[in-house]
C-alpha positions, 0 to 999 in steps of 0.5 A: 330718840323717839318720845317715850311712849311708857310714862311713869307715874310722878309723885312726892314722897315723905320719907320722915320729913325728906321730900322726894319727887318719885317716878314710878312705871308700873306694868300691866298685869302681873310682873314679869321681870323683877322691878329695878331701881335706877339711881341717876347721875349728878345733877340729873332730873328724873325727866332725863329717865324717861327713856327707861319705861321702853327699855325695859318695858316689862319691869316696874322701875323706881326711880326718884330725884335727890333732895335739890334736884330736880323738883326734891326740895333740897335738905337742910343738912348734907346726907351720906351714900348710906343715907340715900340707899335707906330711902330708895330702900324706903320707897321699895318697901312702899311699892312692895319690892322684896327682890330687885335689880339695880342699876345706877350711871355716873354718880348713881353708880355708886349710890348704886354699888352703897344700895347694892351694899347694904341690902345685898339680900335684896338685890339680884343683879347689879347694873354700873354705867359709866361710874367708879369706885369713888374718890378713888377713880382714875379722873377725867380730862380736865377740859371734860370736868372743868365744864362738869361745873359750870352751871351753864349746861343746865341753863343754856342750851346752845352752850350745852349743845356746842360743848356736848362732845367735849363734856361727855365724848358724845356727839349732839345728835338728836338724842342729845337735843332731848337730853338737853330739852329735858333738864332742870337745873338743880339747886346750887346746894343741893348740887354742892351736896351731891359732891359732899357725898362723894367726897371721901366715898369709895366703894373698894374697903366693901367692894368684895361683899358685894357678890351678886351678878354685875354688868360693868358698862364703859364707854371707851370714849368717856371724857369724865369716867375713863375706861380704865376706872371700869376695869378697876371695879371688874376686877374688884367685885367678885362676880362682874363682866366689863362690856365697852360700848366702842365709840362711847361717851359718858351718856351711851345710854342715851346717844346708844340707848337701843344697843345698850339696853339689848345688853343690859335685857340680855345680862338681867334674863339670864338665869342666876348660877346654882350656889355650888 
């Protein structure tokens, strides 16, 4: 993947005492697009986001990294799913988002369906890449997620390289190298956090209020989210399609970001069904 040529804008955000590390793309001109919200995996700096500003380059995107990751000073205390919808919530309201599209990979994806959730009336498509309806998933292989949590994919980067295919179903290539050159590893809490949150989520006792327009993404080669976990939340959510990216890992939005983003813009251009 080439060097973004769309950056965003990165700064910390008090949300009444939580410290966020923010990015922010804004467009030139008027919006055309409703902004969306990305939501990141587990672990994954905003760094790792890059890519967004030129596959979706006529939207304001949102993003930000979760407290101990990245460059977001961990918090004192666990939080909850509902907890970190309320401040991408907050950080909405601060850049003037009344209506937007969401989007979430991995563990963002369900940060995204608990967003998606709460602020249903705020929310006009929903975008679910590679993710889950939570503890209840169907799991990985285990080599794929043994390796989830050694903390060398963070710190060596041959380590990452010459286990990339095993971890996520892709192969390294160049894409890869970038995904690579652009993590931080995350504070040891702050990661152990993240798994808190999942820990006994699931989306499915809530799943059927969540009515809007969803795109369900999968990779049929996802070591650590199988296909089958996809299915699962296409048939629970009242108005979702599953599109299988062939060939794909766990990180088809990077090794085959052209292709995916061609689909993501197709699904959030077309016009919204007229209530009956």
């Amino acid at each position: 993947m080439a060097r973004p040529t769309r950056m965003p804008e990165v700064t910390m955000q008090d949300l009444d005492g939580v410290m966020l590390r923010t990015a922010y793309w804004p467009v030139s001109g008027a919006a055309r697009e409703l902004p969306l919200v990305f939501f990141n995996g587990i672990g994954a700096n905003l760094e790792l986001t890059l890519g967004l500003g030129d596959m979706f380059p006529d939207r304001e995107i949102l993003t930000f990294d979760v407290p101990g990751v990245g460059l977001s000073p961990v918090t004192q205390w666990p939080y909850r799913h509902w907890m970190a919808a309320r401040w991408a919530r907050k950080l909405a309201d601060r850049l003037g988002f009344e209506s937007v599209d969401v989007m979430g990979v991995s563990w963002g994806g369900a940060l995204a369906q608990q967003f998606a959730f709460q602020y249903r009336n705020r929310v006009n498509k929903l975008i679910l890449c590679a993710t889950s309806s939570g503890m209840t998933m169907i799991p990985g292989q285990p080599a794929s997620l043994s390796k989830m949590v050694d903390t060398r994919r963070y710190t060596d980067p041959e380590y990452m390289r010459e286990n990339f295919a095993t971890l996520y179903g892709d192969m390294a290539d160049p894409s890869a190298d970038n995904h690579i050159g652009n993590l931080l590893p995350p504070d040891p809490k702050g990661y152990l956090y993240q798994l808190l949150a999942f820990a006994g989520w699931s989306s499915l006792p809530f799943i059927r209020f969540v009515k809007m327009p969803t795109l369900v993404m999968m990779g049929d080669k996802d070591s650590i989210v199988p296909l089958v976990n996809g299915q699962i939340l296409t048939w629970a959510l009242p108005d979702a399609r599953l599109h299988v990216v062939e060939g794909g890992g766990h990180l088809f939005l990077v090794t085959r970001a052209a292709e995916t983003a061609g689909v993501i813009n197709d699904f959030l251009k077309e016009p919204l069904a007229k209530a009956a």
